[in-house]
SEBADREN-496084 format. One record per residue (C-alpha): residue number from 0; residue in one letter; x, y, z. Coordinates in steps of 0.05 Angstrom, whole numbers, plus 32768, in hexadecimal, padded with zeros to 4 digits. Layout:
# SEBADREN-496084
{atom NUM, 'A', {X, Y, Z}} ...
END
This chain:
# SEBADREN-496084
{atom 0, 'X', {8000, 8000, 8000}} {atom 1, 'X', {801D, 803E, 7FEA}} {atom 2, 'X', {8016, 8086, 801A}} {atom 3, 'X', {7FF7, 80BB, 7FFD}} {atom 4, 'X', {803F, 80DB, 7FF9}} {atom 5, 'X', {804F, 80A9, 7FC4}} {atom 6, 'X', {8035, 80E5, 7F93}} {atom 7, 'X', {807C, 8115, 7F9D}} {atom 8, 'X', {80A4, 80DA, 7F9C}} {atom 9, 'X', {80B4, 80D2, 7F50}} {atom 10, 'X', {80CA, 808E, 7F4E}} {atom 11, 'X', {808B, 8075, 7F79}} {atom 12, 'X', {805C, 80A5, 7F3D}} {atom 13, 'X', {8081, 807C, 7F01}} {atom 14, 'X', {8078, 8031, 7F1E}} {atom 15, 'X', {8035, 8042, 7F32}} {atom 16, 'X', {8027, 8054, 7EEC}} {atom 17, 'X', {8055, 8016, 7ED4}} {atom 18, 'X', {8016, 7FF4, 7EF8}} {atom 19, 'X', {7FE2, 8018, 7EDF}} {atom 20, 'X', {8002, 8009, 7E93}} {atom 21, 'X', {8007, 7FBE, 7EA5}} {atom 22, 'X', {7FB0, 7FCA, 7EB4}} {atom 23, 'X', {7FBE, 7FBE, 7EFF}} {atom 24, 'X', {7F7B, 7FCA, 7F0D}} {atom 25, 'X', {7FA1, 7FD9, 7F5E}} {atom 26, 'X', {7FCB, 800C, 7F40}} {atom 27, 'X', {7F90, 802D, 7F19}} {atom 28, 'X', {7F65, 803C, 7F64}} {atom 29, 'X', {7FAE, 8051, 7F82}} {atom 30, 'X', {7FB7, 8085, 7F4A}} {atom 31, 'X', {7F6C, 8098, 7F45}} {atom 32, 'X', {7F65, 80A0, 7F94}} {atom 33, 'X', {7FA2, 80C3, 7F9D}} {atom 34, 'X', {7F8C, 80F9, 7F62}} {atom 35, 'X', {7F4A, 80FF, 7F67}} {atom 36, 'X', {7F3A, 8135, 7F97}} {atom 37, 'X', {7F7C, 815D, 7F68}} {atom 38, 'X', {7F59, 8151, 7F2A}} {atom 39, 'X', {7F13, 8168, 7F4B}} {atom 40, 'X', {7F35, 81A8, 7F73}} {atom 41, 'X', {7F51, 81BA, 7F23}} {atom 42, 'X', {7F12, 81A6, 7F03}} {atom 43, 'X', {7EEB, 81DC, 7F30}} {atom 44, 'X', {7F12, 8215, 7F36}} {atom 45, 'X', {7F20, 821C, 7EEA}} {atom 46, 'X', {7ECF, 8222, 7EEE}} {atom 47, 'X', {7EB1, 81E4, 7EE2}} {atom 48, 'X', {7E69, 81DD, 7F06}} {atom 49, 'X', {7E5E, 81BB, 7F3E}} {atom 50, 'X', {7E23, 8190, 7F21}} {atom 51, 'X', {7E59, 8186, 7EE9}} {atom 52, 'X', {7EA0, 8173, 7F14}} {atom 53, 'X', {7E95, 8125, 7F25}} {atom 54, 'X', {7E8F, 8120, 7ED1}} {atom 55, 'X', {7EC5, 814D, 7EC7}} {atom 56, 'X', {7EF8, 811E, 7EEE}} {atom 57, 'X', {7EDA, 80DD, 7ED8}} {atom 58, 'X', {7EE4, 80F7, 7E88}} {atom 59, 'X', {7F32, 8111, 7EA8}} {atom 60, 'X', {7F3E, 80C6, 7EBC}} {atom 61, 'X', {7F24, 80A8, 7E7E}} {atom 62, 'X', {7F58, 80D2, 7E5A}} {atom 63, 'X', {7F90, 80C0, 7E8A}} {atom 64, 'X', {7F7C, 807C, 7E80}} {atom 65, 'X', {7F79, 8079, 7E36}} {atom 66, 'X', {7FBC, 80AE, 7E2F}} {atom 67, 'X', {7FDC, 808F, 7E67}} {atom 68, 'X', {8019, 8075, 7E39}} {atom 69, 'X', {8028, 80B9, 7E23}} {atom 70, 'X', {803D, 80DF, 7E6A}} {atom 71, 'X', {808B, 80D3, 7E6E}} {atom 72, 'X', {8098, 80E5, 7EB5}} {atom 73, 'X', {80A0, 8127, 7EE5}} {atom 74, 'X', {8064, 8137, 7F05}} {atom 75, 'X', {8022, 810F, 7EF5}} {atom 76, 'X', {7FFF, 8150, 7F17}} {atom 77, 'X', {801B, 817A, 7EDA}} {atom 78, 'X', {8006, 814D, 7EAE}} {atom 79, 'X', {7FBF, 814A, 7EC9}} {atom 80, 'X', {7FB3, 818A, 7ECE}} {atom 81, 'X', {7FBE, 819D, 7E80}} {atom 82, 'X', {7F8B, 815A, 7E77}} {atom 83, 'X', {7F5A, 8178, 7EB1}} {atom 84, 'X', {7F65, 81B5, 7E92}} {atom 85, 'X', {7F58, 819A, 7E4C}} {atom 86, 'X', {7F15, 817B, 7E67}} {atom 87, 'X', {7EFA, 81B4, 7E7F}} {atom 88, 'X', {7F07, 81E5, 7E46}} {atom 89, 'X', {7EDE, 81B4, 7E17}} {atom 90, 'X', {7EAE, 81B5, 7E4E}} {atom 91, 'X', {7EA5, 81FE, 7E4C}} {atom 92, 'X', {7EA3, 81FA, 7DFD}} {atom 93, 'X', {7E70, 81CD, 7E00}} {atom 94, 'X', {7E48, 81F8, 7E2E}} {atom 95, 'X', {7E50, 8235, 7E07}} {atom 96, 'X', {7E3A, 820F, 7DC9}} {atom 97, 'X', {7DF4, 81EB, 7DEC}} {atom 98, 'X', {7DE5, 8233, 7DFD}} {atom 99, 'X', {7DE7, 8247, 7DB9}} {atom 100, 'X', {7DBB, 8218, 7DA1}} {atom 101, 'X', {7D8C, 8225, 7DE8}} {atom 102, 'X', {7D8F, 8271, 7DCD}} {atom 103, 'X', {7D75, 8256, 7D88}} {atom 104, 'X', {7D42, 822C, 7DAB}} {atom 105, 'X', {7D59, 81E2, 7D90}} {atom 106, 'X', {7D39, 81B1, 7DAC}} {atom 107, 'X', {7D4C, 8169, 7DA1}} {atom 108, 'X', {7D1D, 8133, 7DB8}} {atom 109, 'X', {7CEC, 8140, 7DFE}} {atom 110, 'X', {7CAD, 8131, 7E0A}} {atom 111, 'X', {7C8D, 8175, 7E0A}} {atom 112, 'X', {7C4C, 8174, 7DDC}} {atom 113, 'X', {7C4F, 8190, 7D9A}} {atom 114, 'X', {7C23, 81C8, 7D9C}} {atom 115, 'X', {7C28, 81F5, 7D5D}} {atom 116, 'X', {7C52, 8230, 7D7B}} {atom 117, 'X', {7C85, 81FA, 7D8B}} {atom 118, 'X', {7C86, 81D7, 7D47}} {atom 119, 'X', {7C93, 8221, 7D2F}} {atom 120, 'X', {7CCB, 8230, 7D5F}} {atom 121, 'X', {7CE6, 81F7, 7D53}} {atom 122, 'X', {7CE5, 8200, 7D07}} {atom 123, 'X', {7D01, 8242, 7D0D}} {atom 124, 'X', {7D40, 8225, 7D34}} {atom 125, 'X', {7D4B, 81F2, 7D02}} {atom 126, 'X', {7D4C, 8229, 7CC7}} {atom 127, 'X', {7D71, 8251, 7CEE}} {atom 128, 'X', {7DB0, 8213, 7CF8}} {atom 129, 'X', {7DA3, 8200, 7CB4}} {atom 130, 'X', {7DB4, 8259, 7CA2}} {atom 131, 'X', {7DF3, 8255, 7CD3}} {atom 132, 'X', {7E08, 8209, 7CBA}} {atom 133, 'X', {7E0C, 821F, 7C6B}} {atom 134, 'X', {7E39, 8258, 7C7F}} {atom 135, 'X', {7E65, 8231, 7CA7}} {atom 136, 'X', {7EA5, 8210, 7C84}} {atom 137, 'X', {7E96, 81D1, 7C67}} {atom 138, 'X', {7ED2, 81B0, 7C8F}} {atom 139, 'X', {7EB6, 81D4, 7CD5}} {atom 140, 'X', {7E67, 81C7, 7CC0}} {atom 141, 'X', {7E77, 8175, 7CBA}} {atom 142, 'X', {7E99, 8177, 7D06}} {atom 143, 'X', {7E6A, 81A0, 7D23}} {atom 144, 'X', {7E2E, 817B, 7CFE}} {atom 145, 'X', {7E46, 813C, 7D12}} {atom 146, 'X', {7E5C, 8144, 7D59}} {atom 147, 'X', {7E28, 8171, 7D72}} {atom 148, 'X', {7DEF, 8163, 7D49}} {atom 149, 'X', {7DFB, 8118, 7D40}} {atom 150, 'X', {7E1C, 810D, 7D7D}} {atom 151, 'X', {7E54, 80E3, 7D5F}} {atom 152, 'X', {7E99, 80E6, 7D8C}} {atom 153, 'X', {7ED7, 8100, 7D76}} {atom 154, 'X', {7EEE, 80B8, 7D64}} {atom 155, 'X', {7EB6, 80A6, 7D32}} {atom 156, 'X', {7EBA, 80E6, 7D18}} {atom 157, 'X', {7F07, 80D6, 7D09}} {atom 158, 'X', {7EF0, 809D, 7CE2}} {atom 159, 'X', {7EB3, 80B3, 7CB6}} {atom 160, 'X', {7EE3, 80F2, 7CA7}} {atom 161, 'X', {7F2A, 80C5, 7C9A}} {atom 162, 'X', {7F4D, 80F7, 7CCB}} {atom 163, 'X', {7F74, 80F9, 7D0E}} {atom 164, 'X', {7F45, 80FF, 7D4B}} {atom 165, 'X', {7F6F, 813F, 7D61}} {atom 166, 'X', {7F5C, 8161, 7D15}} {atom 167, 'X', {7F13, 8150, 7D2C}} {atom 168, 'X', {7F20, 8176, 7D71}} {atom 169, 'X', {7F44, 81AC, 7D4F}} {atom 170, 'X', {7F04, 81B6, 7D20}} {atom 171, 'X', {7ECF, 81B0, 7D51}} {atom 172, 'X', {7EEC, 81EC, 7D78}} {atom 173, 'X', {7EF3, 8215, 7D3E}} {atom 174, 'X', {7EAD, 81FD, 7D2A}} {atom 175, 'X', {7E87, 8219, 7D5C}} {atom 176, 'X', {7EAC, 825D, 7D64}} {atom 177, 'X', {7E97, 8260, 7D19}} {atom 178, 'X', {7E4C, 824C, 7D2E}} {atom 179, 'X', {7E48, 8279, 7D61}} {atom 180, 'X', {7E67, 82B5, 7D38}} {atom 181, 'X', {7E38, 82A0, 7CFC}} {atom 182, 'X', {7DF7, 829A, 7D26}} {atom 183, 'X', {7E00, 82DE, 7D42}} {atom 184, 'X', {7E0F, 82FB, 7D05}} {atom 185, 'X', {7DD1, 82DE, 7CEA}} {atom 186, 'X', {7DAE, 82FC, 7D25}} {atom 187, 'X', {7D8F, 82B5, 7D3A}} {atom 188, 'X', {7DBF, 82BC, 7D7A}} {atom 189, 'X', {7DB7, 82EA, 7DB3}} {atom 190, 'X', {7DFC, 8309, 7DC1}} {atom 191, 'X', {7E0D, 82FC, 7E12}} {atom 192, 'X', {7E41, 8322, 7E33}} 
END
């Protein structure tokens, strides 16, 4: 059983992670417990909601599971903060995005009725995507179309496009700048402070 010192000591980090590459299931709760409450202290104060955190560090820990192989020693904190940190500025994308399309009223599934106002609203929002989506660059409409309207992830995006995951990620965020800048132009997007 390692202390919870283990962390500064740089030797103790790198064979716990020798573990953890191994899939010592052991050295996977060591690492998790011994960075969870970092991970969630980072997660909240660069702004991530509290109803939000808890998902926040599990998506951290998926990445540090699936990029584990790439960290090459010094401090493990360092290294997950820039992936916390990474987490939470998609998060805030994200956000920023889903409140574009709440300030063009897109709805996508419920169980509300269908009176007729609603049908109309509704229609209205989709002419108004379809306005901001044929303005868009072709290369930036196919990301955004297919992440946030389709709900694909970046992976099977990767694959219907024939392009590195991290061109995908690199297109989505220029992607919805664009349809944010393009609704508002259009006027079918309140401008927020």
């Amino acid at each position: 059983m390692l202390t919870s010192s283990w962390r500064q000591d740089g030797d103790a980090v790198l064979a716990v992670v020798a573990r953890c590459r191994a899939h010592d299931a052991s050295a996977w709760k060591v690492l998790y417990d011994a960075h969870f409450d970092f991970v969630y202290r980072v997660a909240r104060r660069l702004g991530t909601p509290a109803e939000e955190v808890e998902d926040v560090v599990h998506d951290v820990f998926e990445v540090v599971f699936k990029k584990l192989d790439s960290f090459e020693g010094g401090l493990l904190t360092t290294w997950l903060y820039r992936i916390t940190a990474n987490v939470v500025s998609d998060r805030h994308r994200r956000r920023r995005v889903r409140r574009a399309f709440e300030g063009l009223k897109v709805w996508i599934g419920g169980s509300a009725p269908e009176s007729p106002d609603r049908i109309a609203e509704k229609n209205d929002a989709k002419t108004d995507v379809e306005r901001v989506l044929e303005r868009m660059a072709p290369k930036k409409r196919e990301v955004f179309a297919l992440f946030e309207l389709e709900g694909l992830s970046g992976d099977e995006i990767a694959e219907r496009l024939g392009c590195p995951v991290n061109t995908v990620w690199t297109r989505l965020h220029h992607a919805r700048a664009e349809f944010v800048k393009v609704a508002r132009r259009l006027g079918c997007l309140e401008v927020t402070p």
